[in-house]
N, CA and C atoms as a LAMMPS dump frame, in Angstrom:
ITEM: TIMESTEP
0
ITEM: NUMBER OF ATOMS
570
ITEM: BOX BOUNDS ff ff ff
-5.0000000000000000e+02 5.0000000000000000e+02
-5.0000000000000000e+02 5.0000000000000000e+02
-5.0000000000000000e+02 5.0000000000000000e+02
ITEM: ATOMS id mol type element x y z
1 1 1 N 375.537 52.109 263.935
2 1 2 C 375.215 51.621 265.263
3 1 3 C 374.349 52.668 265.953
4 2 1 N 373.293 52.17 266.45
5 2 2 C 372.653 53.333 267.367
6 2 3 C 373.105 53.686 268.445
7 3 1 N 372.374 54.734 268.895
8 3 2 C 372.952 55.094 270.544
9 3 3 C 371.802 54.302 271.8
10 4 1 N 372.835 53.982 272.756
11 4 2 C 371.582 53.26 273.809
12 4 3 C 370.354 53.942 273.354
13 5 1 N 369.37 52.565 274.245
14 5 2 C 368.493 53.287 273.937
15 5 3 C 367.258 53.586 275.087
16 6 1 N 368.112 54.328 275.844
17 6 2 C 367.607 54.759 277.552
18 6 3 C 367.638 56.305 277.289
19 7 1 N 366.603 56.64 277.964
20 7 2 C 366.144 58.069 278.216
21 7 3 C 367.504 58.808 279.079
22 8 1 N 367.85 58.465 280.531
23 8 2 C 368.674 58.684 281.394
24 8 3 C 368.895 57.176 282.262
25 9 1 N 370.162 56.713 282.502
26 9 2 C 370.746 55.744 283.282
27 9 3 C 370.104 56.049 284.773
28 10 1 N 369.486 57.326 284.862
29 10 2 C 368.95 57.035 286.166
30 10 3 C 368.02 57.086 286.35
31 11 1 N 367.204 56.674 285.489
32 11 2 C 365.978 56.412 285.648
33 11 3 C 365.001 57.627 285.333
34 12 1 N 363.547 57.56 284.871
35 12 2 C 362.32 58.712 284.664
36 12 3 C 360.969 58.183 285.007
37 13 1 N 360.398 58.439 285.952
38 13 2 C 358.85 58.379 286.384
39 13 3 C 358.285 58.036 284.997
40 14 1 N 357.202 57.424 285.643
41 14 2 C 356.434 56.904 284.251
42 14 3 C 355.172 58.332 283.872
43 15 1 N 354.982 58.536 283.383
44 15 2 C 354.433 59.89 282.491
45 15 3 C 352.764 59.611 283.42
46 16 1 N 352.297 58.564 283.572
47 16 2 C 351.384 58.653 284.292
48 16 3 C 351.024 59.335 285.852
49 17 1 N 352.44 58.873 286.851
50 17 2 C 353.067 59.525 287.557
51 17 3 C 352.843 60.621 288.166
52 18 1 N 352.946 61.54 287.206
53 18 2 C 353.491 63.147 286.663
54 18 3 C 352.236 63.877 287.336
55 19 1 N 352.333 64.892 287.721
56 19 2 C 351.276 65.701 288.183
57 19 3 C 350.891 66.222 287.261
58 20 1 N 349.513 66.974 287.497
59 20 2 C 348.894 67.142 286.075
60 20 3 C 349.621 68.606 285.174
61 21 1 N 350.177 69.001 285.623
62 21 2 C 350.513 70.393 285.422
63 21 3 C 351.376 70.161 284.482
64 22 1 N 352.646 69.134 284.934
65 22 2 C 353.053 68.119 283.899
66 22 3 C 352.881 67.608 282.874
67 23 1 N 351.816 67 283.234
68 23 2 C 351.428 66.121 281.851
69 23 3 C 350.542 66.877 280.697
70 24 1 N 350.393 68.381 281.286
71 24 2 C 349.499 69.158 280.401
72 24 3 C 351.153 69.54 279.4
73 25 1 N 352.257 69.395 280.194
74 25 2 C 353.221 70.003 279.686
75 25 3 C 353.698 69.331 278.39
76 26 1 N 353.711 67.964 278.649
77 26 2 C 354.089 66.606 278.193
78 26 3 C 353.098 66.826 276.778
79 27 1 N 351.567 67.263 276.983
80 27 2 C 350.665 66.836 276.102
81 27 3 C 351.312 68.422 274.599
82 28 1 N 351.823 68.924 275.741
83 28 2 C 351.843 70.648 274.525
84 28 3 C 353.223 70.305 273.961
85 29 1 N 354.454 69.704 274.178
86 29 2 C 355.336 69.132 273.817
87 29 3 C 355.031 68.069 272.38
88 30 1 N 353.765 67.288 272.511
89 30 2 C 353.761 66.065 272.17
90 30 3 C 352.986 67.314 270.956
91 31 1 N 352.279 67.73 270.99
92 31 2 C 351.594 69.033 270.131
93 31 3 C 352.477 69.448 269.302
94 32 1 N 352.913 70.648 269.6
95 32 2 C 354.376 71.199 268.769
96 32 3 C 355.285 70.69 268.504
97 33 1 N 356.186 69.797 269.254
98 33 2 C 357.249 68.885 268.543
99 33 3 C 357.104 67.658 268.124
100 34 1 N 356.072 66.789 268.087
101 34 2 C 355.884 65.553 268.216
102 34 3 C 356.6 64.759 269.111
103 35 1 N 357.211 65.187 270.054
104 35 2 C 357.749 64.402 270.974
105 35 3 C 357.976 65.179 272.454
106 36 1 N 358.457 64.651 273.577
107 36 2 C 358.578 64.938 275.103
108 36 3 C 360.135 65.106 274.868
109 37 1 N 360.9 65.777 275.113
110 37 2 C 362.168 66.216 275.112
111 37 3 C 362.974 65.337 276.661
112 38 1 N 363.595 64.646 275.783
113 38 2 C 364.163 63.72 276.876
114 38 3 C 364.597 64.645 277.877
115 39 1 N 364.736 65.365 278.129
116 39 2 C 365.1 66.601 279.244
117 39 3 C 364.395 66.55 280.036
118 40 1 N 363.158 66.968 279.818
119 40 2 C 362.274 67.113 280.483
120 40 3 C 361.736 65.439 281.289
121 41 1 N 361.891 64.745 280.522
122 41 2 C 361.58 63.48 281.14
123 41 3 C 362.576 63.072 282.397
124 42 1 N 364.22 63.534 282.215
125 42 2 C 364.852 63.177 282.725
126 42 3 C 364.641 64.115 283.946
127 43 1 N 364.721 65.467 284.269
128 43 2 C 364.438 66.247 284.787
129 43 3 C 363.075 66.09 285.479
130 44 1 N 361.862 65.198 285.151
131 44 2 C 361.19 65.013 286.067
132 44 3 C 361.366 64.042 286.99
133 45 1 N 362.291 63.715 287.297
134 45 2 C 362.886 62.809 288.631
135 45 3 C 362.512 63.475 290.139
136 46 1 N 362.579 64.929 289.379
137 46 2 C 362.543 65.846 291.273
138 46 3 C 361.24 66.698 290.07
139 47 1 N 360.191 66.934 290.356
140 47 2 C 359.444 67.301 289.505
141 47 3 C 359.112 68.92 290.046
142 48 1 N 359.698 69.521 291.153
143 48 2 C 359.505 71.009 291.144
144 48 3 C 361.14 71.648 290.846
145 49 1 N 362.024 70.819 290.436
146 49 2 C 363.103 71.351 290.071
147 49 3 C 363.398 71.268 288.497
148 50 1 N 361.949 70.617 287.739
149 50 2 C 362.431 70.48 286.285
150 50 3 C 361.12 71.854 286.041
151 51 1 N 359.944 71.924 286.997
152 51 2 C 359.649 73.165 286.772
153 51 3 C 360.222 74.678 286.922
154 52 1 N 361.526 74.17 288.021
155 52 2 C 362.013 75.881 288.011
156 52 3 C 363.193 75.828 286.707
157 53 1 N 363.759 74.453 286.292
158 53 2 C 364.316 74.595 285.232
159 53 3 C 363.752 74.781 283.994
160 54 1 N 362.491 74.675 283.669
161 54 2 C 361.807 74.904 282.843
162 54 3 C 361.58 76.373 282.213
163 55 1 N 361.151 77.324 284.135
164 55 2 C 360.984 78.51 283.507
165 55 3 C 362.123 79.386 283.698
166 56 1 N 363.129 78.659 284.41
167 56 2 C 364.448 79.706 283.966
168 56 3 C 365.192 79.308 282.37
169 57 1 N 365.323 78.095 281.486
170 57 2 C 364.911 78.184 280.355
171 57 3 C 364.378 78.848 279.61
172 58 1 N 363.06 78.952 279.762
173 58 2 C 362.625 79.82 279.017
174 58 3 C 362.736 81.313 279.444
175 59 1 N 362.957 82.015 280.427
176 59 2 C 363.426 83.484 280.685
177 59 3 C 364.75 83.509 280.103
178 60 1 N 365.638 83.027 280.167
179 60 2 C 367.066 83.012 279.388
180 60 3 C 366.735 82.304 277.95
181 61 1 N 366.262 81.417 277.755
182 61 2 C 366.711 81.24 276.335
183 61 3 C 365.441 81.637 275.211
184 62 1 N 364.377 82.349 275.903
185 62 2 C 363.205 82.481 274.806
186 62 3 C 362.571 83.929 275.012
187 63 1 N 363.099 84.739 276.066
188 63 2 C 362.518 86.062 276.294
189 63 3 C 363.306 86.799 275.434
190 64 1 N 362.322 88.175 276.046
191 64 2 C 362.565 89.344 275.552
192 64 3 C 364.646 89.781 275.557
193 65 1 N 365.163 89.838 274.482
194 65 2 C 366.71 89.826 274.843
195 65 3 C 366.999 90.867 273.193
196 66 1 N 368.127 91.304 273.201
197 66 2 C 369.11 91.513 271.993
198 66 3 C 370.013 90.484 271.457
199 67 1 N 369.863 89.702 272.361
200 67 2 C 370.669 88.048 271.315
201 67 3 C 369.177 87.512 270.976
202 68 1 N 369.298 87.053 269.89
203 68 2 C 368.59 86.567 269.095
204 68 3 C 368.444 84.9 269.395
205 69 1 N 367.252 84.546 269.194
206 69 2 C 366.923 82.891 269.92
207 69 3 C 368.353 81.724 268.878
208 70 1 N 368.476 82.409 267.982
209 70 2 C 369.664 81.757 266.805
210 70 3 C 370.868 82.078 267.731
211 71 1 N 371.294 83.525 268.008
212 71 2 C 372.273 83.248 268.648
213 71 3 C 372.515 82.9 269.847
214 72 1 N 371.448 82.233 270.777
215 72 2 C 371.403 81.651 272.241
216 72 3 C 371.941 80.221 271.695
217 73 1 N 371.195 79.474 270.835
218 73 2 C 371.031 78.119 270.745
219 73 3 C 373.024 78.123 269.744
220 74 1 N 373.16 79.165 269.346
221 74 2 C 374.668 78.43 268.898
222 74 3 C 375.866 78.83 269.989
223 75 1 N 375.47 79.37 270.84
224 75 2 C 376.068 79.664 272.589
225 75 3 C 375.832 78.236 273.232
226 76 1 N 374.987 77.873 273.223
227 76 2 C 374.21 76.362 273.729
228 76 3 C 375.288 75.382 273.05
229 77 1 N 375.861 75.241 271.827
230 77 2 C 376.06 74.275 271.18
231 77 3 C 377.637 74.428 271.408
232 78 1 N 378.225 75.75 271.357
233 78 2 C 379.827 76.05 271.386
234 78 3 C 380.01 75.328 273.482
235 79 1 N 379.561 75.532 274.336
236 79 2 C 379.28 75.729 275.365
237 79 3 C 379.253 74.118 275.887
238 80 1 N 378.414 73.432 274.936
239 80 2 C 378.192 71.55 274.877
240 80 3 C 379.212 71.304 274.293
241 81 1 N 379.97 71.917 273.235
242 81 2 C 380.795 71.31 272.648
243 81 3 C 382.079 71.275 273.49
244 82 1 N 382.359 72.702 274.048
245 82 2 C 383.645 72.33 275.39
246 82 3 C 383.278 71.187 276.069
247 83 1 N 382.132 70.905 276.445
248 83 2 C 381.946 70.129 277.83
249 83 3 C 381.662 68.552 277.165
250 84 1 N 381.896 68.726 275.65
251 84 2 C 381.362 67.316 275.489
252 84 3 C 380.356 66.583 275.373
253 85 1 N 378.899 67.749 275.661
254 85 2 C 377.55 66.903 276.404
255 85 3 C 376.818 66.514 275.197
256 86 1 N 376.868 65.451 274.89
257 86 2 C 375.726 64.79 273.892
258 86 3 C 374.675 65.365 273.635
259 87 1 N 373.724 65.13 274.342
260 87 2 C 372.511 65.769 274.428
261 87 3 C 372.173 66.606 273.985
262 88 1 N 373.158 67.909 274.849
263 88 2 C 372.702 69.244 273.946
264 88 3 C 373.114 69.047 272.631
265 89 1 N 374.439 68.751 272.63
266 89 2 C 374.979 68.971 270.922
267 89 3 C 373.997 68.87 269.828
268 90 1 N 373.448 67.689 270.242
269 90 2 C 372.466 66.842 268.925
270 90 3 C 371.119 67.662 269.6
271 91 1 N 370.631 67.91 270.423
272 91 2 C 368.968 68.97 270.534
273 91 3 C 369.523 70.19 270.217
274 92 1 N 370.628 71.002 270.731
275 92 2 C 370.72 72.445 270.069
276 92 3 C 371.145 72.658 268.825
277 93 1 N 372.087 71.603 268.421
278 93 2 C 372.886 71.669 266.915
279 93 3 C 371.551 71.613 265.665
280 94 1 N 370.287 70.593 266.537
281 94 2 C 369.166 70.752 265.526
282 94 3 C 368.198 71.712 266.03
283 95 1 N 368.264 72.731 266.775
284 95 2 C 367.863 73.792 267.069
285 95 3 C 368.192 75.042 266.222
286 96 1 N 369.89 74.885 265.652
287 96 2 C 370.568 75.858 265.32
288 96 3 C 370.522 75.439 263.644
289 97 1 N 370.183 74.616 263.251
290 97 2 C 370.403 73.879 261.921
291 97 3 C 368.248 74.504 261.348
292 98 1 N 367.902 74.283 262.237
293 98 2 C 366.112 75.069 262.071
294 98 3 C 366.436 76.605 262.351
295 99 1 N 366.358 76.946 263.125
296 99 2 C 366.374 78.564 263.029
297 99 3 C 367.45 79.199 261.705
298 100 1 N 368.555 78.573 261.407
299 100 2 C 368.811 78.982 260.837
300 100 3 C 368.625 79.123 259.272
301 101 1 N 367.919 77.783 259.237
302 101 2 C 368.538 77.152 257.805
303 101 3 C 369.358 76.37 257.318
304 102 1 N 370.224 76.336 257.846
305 102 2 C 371.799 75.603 257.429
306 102 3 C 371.848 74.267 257.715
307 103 1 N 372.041 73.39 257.353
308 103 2 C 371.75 72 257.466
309 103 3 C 373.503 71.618 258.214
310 104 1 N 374.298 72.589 257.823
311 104 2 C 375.844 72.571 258.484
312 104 3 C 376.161 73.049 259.276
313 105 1 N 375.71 74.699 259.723
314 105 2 C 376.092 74.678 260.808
315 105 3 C 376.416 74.421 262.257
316 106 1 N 375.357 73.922 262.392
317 106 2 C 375.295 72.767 263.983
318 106 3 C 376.194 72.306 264.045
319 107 1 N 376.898 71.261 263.261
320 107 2 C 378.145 70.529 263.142
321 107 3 C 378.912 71.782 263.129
322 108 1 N 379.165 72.398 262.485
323 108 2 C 380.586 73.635 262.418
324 108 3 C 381.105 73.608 264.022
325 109 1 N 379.658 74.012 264.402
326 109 2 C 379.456 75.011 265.905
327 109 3 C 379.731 73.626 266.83
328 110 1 N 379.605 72.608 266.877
329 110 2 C 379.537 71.283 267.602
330 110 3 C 381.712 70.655 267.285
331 111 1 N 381.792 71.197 266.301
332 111 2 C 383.175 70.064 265.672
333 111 3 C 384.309 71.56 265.959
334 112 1 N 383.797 72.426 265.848
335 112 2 C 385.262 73.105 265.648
336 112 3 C 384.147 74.984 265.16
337 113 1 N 383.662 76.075 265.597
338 113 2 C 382.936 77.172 265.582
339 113 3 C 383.435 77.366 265.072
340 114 1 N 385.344 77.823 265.259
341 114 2 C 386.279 78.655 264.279
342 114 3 C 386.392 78.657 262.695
343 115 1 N 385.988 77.024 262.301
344 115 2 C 385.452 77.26 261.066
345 115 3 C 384.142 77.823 259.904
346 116 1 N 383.077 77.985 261.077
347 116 2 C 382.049 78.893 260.491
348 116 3 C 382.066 80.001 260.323
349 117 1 N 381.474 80.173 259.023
350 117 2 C 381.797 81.695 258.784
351 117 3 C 380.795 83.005 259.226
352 118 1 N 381.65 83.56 260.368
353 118 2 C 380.583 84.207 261.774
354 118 3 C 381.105 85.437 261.31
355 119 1 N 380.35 86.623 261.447
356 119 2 C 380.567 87.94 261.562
357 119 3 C 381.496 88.283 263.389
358 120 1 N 381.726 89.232 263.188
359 120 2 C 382.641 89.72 264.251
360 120 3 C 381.694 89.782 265.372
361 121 1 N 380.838 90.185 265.605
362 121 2 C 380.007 90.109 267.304
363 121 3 C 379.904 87.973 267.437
364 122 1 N 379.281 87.465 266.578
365 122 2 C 379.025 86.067 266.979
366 122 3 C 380.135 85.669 267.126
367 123 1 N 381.093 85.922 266.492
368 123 2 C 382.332 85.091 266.932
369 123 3 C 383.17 85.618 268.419
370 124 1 N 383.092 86.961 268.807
371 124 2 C 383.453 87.567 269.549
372 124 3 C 382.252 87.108 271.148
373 125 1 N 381.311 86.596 270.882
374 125 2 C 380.095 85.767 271.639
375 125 3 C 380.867 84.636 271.811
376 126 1 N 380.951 83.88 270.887
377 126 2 C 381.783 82.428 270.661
378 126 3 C 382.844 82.269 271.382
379 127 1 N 384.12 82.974 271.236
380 127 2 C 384.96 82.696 271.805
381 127 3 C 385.006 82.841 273.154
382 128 1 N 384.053 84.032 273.524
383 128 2 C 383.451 84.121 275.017
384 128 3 C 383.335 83.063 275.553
385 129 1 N 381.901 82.524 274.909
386 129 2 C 381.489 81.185 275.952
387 129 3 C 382.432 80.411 275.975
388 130 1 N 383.358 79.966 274.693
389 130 2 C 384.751 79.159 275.15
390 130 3 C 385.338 79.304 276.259
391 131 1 N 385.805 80.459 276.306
392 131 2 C 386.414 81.035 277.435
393 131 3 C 385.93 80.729 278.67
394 132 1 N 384.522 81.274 278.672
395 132 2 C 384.406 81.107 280.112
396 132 3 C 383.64 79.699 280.719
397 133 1 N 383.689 78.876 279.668
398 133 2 C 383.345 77.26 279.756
399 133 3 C 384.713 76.829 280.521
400 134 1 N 385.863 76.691 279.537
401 134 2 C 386.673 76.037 279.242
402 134 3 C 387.898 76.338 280.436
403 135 1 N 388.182 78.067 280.607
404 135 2 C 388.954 78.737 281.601
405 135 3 C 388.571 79.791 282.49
406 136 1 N 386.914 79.641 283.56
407 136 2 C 386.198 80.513 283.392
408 136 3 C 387.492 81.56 284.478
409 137 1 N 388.398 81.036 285.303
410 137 2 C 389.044 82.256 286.323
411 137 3 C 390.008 82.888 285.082
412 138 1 N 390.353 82.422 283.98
413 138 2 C 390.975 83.449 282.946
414 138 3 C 390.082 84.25 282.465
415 139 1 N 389.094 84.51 282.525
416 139 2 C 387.898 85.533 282.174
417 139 3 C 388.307 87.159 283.157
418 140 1 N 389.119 87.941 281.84
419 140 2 C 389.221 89.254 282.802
420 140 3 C 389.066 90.599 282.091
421 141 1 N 388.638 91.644 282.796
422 141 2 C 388.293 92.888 281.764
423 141 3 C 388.378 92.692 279.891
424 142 1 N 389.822 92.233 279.457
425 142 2 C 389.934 92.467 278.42
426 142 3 C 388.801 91.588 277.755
427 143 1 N 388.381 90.798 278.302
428 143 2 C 387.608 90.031 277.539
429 143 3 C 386.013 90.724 277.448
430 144 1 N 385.37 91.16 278.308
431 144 2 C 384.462 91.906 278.46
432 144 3 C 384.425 93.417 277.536
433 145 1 N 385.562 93.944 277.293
434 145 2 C 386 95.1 276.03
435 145 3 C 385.695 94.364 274.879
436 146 1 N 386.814 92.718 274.733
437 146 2 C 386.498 92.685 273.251
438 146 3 C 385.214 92.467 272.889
439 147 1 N 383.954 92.038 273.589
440 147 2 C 382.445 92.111 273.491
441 147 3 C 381.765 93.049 273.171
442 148 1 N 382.492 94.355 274.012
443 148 2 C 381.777 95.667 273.805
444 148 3 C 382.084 96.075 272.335
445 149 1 N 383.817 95.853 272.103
446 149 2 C 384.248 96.014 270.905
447 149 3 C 383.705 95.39 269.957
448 150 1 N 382.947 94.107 269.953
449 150 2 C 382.34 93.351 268.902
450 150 3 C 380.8 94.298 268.908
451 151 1 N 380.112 94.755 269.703
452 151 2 C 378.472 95.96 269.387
453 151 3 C 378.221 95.274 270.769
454 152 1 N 378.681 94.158 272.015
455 152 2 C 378.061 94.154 272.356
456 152 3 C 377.601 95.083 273.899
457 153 1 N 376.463 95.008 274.201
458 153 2 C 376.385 96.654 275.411
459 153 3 C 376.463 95.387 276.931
460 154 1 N 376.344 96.369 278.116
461 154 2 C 376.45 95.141 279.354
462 154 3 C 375.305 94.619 279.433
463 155 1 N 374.212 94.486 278.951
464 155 2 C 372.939 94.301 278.965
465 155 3 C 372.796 93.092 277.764
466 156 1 N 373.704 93.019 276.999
467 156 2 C 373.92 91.579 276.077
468 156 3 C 375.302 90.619 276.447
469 157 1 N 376.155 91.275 277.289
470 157 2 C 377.08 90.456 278.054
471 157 3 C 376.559 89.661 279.053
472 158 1 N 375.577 90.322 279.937
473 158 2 C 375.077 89.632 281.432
474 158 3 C 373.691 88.543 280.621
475 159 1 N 373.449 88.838 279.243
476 159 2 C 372.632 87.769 278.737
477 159 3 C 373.012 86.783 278.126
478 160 1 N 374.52 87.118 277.942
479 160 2 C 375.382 86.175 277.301
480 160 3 C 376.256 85.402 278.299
481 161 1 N 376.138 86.117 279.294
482 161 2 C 376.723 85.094 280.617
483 161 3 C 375.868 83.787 281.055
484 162 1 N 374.326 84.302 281.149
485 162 2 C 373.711 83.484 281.69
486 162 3 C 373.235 82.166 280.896
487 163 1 N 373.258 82.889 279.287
488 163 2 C 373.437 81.73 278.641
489 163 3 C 374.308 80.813 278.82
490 164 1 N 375.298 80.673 278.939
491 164 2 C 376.882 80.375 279.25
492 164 3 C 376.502 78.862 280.434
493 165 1 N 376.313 80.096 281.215
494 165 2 C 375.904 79.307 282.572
495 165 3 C 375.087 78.088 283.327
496 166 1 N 373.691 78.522 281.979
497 166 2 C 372.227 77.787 281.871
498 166 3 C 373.226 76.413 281.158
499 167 1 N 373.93 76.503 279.917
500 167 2 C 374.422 75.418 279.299
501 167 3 C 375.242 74.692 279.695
502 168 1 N 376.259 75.452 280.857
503 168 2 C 377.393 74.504 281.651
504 168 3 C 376.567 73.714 282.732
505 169 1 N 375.276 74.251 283.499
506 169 2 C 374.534 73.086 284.327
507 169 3 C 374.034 72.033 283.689
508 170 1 N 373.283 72.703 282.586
509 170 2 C 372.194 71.767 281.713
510 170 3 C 373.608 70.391 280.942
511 171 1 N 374.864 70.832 281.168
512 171 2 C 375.763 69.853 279.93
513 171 3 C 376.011 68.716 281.39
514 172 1 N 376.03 69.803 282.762
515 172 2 C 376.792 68.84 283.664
516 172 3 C 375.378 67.508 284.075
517 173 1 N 374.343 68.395 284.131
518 173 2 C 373.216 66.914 284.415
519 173 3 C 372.965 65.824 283.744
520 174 1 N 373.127 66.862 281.868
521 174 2 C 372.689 65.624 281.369
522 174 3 C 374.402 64.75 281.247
523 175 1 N 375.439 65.093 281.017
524 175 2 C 376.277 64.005 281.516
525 175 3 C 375.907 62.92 282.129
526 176 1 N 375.823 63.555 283.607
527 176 2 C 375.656 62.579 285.232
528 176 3 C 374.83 61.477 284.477
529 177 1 N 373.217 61.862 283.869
530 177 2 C 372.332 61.019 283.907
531 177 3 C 372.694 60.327 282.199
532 178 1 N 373.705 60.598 282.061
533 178 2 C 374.092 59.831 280.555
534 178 3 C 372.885 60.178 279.703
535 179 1 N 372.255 61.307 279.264
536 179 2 C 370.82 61.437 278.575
537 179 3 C 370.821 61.315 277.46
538 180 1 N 370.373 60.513 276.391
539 180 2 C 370.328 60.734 275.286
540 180 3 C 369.539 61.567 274.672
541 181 1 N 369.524 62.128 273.761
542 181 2 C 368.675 62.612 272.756
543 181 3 C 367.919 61.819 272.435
544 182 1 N 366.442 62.53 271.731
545 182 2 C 365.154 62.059 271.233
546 182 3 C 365.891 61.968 269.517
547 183 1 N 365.559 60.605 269.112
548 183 2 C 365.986 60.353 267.709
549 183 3 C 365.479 61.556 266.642
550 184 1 N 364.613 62.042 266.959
551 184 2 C 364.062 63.151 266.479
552 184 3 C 364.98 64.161 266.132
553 185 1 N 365.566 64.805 266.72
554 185 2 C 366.744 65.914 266.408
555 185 3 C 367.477 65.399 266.054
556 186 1 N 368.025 64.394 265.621
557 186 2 C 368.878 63.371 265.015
558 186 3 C 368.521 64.585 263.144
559 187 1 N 367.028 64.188 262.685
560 187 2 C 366.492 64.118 261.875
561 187 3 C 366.285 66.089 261.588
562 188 1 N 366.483 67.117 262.924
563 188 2 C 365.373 68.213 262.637
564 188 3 C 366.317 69.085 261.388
565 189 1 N 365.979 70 261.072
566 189 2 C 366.688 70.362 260.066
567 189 3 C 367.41 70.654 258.805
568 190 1 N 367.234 68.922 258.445
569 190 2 C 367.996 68.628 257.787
570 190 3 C 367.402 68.273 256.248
């Protein structure tokens, strides 16, 4: 059975619409991925708030950092997977299934992390974002040690927070707007 087959239940401007700044965006999308990332479509509803989400995206999940773009996108996926959010699961799980290689892990990281087989800092990352998804006022010193204790310094904690953070908004919108995924990541990876 497929999944609906609506961008967002609440509706997306028609691409013509779009200011040009946009649609140059739309055209470099359509370039490199072969497709417009239902995100972005959905997100152009308020079209200077999918640009500041755009480039705080990319400052958290594509800059200069010591987490690695592999280990943002399986933070992304543990993070969707507390919250349930479709969307990401299936765009980051085939985010994390390309960078890595692994045609399984996405699912691991999407169904249950504890069963992938993670070295001690990623898993010590992992259970983090659980944590502070799932129980963020139980988040206290000790948990911030066992990070340090896993290699990581405060300068990969406060990047590992914001990851955290970027994925609990990005899981709560696309909820609201019921977003599906582009059939495409259905397919990436694999």
């Amino acid at each position: 059975m497929p999944q609906p087959d609506h961008i967002s239940v609440l509706g997306v401007p028609p691409e013509e619409a779009l200011a040009d700044d946009l649609q140059m965006v739309w055209a470099k999308c359509r370039e490199k991925l072969g497709f417009v990332p239902n995100v972005f479509s959905t997100l152009s509803l308020k079209p200077q708030r999918l640009r500041d989400f755009m480039q705080m995206f990319n400052e958290i999940m594509l800059s200069e950092s010591r987490l690695s773009k592999l280990e943002r996108e399986m933070v992304a996926v543990v993070v969707s997977s507390v919250n349930r959010c479709y969307y990401c699961l299936v765009s980051h799980g085939a985010a994390v299934r390309k960078l890595s290689g692994d045609p399984a892990l996405g699912e691991m990281l999407a169904l249950n992390y504890r069963v992938a087989p993670l070295d001690a800092r990623m898993r010590a990352m992992l259970d983090f974002a659980w944590k502070l998804t799932a129980t963020p006022a139980e988040v206290v010193e000790a948990d911030r040690v066992a990070l340090r204790a896993a290699g990581l310094d405060n300068a990969n904690i406060f990047d590992l927070a914001q990851v955290i953070g970027l994925f609990n908004l990005s899981n709560r919108m696309a909820i609201t707007a019921d977003m599906m995924p582009n059939d495409e990541y259905h397919r990436m990876g694999r």
